[in-house]
C-alpha positions, 0 to 999 in steps of 0.5 A: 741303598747303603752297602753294610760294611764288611767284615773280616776274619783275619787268621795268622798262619805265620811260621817263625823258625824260633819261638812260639807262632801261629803255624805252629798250631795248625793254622794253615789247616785251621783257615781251610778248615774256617773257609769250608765252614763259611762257604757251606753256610754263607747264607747264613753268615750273609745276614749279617753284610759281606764276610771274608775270611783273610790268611794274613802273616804275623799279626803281631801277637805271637804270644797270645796265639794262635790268633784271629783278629776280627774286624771291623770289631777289633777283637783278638780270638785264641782257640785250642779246637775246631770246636772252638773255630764253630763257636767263634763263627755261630756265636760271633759271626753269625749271631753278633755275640762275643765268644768271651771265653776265647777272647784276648782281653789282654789285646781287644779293644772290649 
C-alpha cells in the first residue's frame, strides 16, 4: 500500500532585533496555539495522510508576515487572529480548500 505524502504547516517564529518579523505577532503562542488544536482533532486531520505542524526560523518573508508556508501545496498564509489560524487548519487542512482570503497571492505558487 503506497504511504500518502505528508504534509506540513511550517510557521515562522523568527525575532529580528530591527524591522518587522513573525515574532512580533505572537507567533510562538500562535504555533502552541496550532499544536493544541491539531492534536485535539488529529483524527480528523489524519483523513487526509500524516500532518505535522513545523516551528521553523525565517522563512524569507518578513514583510508579508506573519507567515505560514504549507507544503506539500506551496502556498504562504498570513493571519491577523486565532480565528484565522481555525480557518486555515478547517478549511485547508482538514477539507483541502484554500483559504483565499489570507493567502499571499504575491508569494504562492496558485
Amino acid at each position: 500500500m503506497k504511504q500518502k505524502q505528508c504534509r506540513h504547516m511550517f510557521i515562522c517564529v523568527n525575532k529580528k532585533t530591527e524591522k518587522k518579523c513573525c515574532a512580533a505577532f505572537d507567533a510562538e503562542n500562535v504555533f502552541e496555539y496550532i499544536k493544541q488544536y491539531v492534536a485535539s482533532n488529529r483524527e480528523k486531520i489524519n483523513q487526509n495522510g500524516r500532518f505535522k505542524v513545523v516551528k521553523t526560523s525565517c522563512l524569507g518573508q518578513c514583510a508579508a508576515g506573519p507567515n505560514i508556508y504549507m507544503t506539500p501545496d506551496n502556498l504562504w498564509y498570513t493571519f491577523s487572529s486565532l480565528e484565522d489560524i481555525d480557518e486555515i487548519i478547517e478549511s485547508h487542512v482538514i477539507r483541502g480548500m484554500v483559504v483565499d482570503r489570507l493567502l499571499n497571492k504575491e508569494i504562492s505558487d496558485e
